[in-house]
N, C-alpha and C positions, 0 to 999 in steps of 0.2 A: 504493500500500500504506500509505502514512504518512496517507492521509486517510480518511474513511468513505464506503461506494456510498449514493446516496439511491435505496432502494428502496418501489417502489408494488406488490408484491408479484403477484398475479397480474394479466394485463390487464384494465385497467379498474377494481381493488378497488385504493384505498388502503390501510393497515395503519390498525385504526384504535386502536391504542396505550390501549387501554382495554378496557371492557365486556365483552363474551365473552372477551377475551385474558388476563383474570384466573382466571376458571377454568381455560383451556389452561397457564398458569401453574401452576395447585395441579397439575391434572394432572404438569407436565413435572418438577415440585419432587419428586412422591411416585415419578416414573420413574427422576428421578437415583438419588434415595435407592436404591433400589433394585437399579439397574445397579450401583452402585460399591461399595457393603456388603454388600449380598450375597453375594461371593466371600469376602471377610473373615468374617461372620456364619459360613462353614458351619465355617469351622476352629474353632469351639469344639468338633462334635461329636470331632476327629480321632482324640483319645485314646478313644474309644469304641468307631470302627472301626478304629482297629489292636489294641484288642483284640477286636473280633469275630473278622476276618480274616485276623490276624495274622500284618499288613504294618508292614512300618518307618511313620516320620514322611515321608521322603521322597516312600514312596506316596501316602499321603493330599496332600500338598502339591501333587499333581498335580492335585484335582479344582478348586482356585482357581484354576490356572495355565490350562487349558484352559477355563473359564467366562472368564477375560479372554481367552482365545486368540480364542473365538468370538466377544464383545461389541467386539474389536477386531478381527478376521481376517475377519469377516463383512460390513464396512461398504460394501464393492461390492455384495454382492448385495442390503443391504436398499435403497441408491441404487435401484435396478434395478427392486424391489418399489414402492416408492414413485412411483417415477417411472411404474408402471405401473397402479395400481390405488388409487392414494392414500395418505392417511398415515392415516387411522384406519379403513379394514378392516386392514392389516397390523400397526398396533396390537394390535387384538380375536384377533387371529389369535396373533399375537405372549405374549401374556397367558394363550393357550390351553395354546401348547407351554410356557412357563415355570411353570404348573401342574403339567402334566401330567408333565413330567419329575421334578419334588419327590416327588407320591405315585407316581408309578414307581418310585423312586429309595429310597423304603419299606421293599418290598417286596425290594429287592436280597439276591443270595445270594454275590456277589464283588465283590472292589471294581472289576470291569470293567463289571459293571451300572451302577454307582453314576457313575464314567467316562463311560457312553454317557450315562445318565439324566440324572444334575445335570452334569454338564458339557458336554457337547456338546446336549442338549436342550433344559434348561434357561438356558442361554448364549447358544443363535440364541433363545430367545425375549425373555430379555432384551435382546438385541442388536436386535429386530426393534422395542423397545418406544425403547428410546434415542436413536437415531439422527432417527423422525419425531417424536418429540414436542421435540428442538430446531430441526428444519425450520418445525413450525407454529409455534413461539415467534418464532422467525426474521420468519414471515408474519403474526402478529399484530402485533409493536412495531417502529417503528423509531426515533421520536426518543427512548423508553423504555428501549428495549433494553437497551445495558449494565445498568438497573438489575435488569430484567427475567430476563438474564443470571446476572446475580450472582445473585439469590433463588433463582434455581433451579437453581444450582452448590450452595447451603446445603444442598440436599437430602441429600446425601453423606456431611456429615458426622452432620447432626442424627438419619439412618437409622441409619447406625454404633452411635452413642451408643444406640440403642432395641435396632435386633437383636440385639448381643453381648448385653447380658443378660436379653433375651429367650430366646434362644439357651441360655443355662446354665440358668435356670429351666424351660423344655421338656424338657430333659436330664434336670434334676433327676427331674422330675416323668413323664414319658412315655418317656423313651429316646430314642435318636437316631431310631429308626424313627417313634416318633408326634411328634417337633420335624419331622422330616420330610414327615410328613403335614399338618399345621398351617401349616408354612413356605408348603406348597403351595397350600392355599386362601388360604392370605394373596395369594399372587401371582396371584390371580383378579382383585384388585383393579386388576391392570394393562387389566384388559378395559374397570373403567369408566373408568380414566382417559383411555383408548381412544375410548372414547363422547363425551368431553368434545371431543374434536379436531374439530369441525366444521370442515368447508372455508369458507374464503372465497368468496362468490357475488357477483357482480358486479349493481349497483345495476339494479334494472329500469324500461323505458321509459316514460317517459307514456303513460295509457290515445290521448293525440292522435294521439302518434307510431307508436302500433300500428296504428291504424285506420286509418291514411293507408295510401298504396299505397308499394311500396317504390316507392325511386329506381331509376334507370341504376345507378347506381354500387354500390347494396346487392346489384343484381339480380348485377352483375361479380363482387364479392367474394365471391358464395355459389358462382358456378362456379368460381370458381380453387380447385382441389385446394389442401387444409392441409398445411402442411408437417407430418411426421410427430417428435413430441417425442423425443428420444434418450434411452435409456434408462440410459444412462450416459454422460456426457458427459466425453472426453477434452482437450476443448480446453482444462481450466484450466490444462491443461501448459503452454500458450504463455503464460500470465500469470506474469511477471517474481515477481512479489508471491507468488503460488500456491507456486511452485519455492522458492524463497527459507524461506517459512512450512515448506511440509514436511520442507524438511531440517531446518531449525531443531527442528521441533519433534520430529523423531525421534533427533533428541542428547537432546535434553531428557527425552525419556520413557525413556532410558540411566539416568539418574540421579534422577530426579525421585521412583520410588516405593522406592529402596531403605531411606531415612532410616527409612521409618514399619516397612517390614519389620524392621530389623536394631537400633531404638533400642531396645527391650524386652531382646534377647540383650544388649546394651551393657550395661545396667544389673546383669541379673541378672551377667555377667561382673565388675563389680564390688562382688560379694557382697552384692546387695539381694535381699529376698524377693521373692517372687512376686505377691504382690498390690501391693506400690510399684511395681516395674516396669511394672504394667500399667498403675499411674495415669498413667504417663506419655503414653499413648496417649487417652487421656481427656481430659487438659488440652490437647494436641495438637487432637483432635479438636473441644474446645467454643471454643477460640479461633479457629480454622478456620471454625467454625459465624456469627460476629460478621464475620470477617473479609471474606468470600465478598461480600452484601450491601454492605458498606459499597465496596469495593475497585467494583463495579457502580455505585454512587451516585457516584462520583468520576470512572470512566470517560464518566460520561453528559453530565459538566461541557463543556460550550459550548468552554471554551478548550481541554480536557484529550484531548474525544472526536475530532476531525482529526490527534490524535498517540498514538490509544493504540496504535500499535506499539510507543512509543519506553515510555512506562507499563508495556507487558509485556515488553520485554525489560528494562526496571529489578527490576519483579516478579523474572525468572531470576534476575540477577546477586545480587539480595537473598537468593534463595533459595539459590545455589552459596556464597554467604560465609557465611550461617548455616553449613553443611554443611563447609566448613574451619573454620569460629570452632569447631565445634561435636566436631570430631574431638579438640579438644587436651583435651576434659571431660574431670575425673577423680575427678569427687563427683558426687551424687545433684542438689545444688543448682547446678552446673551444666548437670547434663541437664534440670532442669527449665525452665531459663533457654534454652537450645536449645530445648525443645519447642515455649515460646510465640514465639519468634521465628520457628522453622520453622513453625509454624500460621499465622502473618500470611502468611508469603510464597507458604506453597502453597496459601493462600487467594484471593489474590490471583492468582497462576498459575491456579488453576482457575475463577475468575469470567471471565479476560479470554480464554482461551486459543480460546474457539470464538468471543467475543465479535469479535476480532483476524479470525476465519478467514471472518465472515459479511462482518464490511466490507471485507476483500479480494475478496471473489469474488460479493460480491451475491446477492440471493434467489434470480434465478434457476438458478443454476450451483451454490449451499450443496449441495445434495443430492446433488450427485456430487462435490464437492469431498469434501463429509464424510466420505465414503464411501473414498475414497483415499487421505486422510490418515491414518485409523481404521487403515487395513489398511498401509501403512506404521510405523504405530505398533507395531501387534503386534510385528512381528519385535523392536521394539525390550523391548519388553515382556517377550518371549519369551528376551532374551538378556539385559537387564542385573540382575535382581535374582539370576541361577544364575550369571553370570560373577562378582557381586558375593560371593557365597556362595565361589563357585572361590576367590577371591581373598583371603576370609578362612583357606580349609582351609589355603592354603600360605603364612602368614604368621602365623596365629593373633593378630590384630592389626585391633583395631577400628576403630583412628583410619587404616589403608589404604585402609578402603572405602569412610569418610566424605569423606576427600580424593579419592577418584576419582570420588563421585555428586558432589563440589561441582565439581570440575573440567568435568566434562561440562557440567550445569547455565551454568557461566559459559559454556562454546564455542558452546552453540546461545546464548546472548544476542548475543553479539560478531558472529555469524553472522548474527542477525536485525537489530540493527541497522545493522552495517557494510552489510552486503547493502543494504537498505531506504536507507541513507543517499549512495551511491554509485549501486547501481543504477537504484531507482527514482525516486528524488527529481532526479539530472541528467535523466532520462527525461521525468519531468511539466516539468520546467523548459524544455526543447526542446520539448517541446509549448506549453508559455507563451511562449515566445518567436516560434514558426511562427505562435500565433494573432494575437497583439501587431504581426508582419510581417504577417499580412494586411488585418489592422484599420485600419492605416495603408495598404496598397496601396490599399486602398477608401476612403479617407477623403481619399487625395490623388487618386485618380477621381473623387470627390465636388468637390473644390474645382475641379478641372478643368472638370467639365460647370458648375459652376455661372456659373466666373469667362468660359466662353463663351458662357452662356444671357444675360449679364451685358451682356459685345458687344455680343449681334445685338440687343439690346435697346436700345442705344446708338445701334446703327447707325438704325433703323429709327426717330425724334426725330429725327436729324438729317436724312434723306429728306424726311422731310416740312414740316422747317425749309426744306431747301433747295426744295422746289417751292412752299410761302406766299412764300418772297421772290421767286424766279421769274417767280411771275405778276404782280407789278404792272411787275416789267421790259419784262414781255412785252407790258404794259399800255399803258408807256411808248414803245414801238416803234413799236407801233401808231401813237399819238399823235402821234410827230415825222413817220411817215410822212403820216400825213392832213395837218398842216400843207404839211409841204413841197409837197404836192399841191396845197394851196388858191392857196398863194405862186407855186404855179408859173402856174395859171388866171390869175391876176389879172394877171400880165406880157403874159401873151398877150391876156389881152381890152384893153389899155394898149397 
């Protein structure tokens, strides 16, 4: 978990960290954008339909809450979609229903239409658009990545800053019904960026090597039955890193977006107008928009990128101490001083956070990773910014909520590095150690066979030392015998 997977993305396709993967880039930039402001963007029209329908505020806050329900509650089935059919038909698909539910959502005569239409519709379509256009980012870069990452974490904010006052000029100008309608061809544009996600194809064979006949062995591997791809893959469970990341990061999403929800009541609570307060989301948001980028370009760093767990769990704790420093504000120019620090951290949190989740788990398994994390998250999503709200009704007291999103914030850091620095790290060390013992098993088998090939090497000079001296012995043998033979003649003829 502490280092990064080197992934060659599908078989046989390298990533090739360029060329086409810069438009899959604008593409995934203009998807973020769009996933994440979006839900924010509609609550300008809010005051509009509680006076159409003449529902509370809390009604209307439901149509954001269920658009993230589904952009996070849905991330198993789009794994599943993807895994089945690709990433850019489900894209184009994706881009149709988040249309189609805007001008549905028009024409609404309760705000239960408006509920099915922009939030359950319009939500799996955004949900359907987000999740594959970071899979093919995934599979386009990999020694780029973090930066890759980061640029297209900017998307978020820099949409933010366009929609809201897009958003009130619609208003102005057409009503909520034709901002509505307008909002909805706008998200047509998810179809081309849909278009842009070409698959990776793997390099094709020399005209030689076609034309030749297959081999034995081509002929074997076309009849062995393919293993069938899962369409959701549960096995990330058994990675140490995986289990670790997801709890961490469902503390984290406890606390992480109450700051941007509840800093504007903060302000307005002590007695700033209505338009100061909202600049405060404005400075929040264009520092966020620098931060994203830069925090990407730093991840990508040679020394930096084998430890951006330890990088993103500093990210949290940066971010949970903003969030205590930032409770004790009690002027305008304090919260301003909180904003741009909380825009750096949760900058940085959002550049590194899926960046952390691809080099745990590799290209292959991202897709269904994402997809369970996402859907983990919800609940968390679901429960901390209304327990946050709970917790203000029965204290009437700002700087309570701010300490408990920074409190959380710091536990999943602690979490993710204690974890990652105990669990995983003695884990790869015992792997380093098993390989280091076999290295050397093999290495004193090596000196073994050598220092006996060494021997008989020996032996076999001296063999033949010994049979050159041998034979003149033998030579010699001979020799005294013929004499003594001759010596013995010569007596007898005497």
């Amino acid at each position: 978990m502490g280092g990064a997977v080197v992934d060659d993305g599908p078989p046989g396709v390298k990533a090739p960290d360029g060329g086409w993967g810069w438009a899959v880039l604008v593409g995934c930039f203009v998807i973020t954008g769009f996933s994440y402001a979006f839900p924010k963007a509609v609550s300008v029209f809010f005051k509009e339909l509680i006076r159409e329908f003449g529902v509370g505020y809390s009604d209307t806050a439901w149509i954001s809450s269920i658009l993230l329900a589904m952009l996070y509650g849905t991330g198993p089935l789009c794994s599943v979609l993807v895994n089945r059919f690709g990433c850019r038909p489900v894209m184009m698909v994706g881009g149709l229903f988040a249309s189609l539910g805007m001008i549905l959502a028009s024409f609404s005569t309760s705000i239960i239409h408006i509920y099915l239409c922009t939030g359950v519709i319009t939500g799996l379509g955004l949900a359907l658009n987000f999740q594959p256009s970071l899979i093919m980012l995934n599979r386009y870069f990999n020694e780029k990545r973090p930066l890759a990452n980061g640029l297209a974490a900017a998307g978020s904010p820099v949409a933010l800053c366009c929609l809201s006052p897009l958003g009130q000029i619609l208003q102005y100008h057409y009503g909520w019904r034709g901002g509505f309608l307008i909002l909805g061809g706008m998200l047509l544009n998810c179809c081309a960026c849909g278009a842009l996600m070409r698959p990776l194809v793997p390099p094709k064979k020399p005209l030689e090597l076609e034309m030749g006949s297959p081999t034995a062995a081509e002929k074997e591997e076309k009849k062995k039955p393919q293993p069938k791809k899962k369409l959701l893959d549960f096995s990330v469970f058994r990675d140490r890193g995986f289990l670790i990341y997801t709890i961490a990061a469902s503390i984290m999403v406890l606390g992480l977006f109450v700051p941007p929800v509840f800093v504007v009541s903060y302000a307005k609570n002590l007695k700033y107008e209505d338009t100061k307060s909202a600049l405060l989301l404005t400075i929040l948001g264009f520092v966020d928009m620098f931060a994203r980028p830069l925090s990407g370009l730093i991840a990508g760093l040679k020394w930096v990128r084998p430890k951006s767990v330890y990088l993103f769990s500093f990210a949290m704790i940066f971010n949970g101490c903003t969030d205590l420093i930032g409770s004790q504000a009690n002027d305008y120019a304090g919260l301003v001083v909180f904003c741009i620090f909380f825009g750096i951290s949760y900058g940085m949190v959002g550049a590194l956070q899926f960046e952390v989740l691809m080099a745990i788990v590799g290209t292959e398994k991202f897709s269904s990773a994402i997809g369970l994390v996402l859907l983990m998250e919800a609940i968390a999503v679901l429960v901390g910014p209304p327990g946050a709200g709970r917790l203000l009704d029965a204290t009437n007291n700002y700087m309570y909520v701010f300490l408990l999103a920074g409190c959380e914030v710091v536990l999943s850091a602690i979490v993710l590095a204690v974890g990652n620095f105990f669990c995983i790290s003695k884990k790869q060390e015992d792997q380093e150690a098993k390989m280091e013992m076999a290295v050397t098993a093999s290495e004193k088998e090596g000196l073994n066979r050598t220092e006996e090939a060494e021997e008989d090497g020996e032996e076999e000079p001296r063999e033949k030392e010994n049979g050159e001296v041998g034979a003149p012995k033998a030579e010699e043998e001979v020799m005294t015998v013929k004499e003594t033979g001759d010596e013995a003649r010569e007596e007898t003829s005497l």
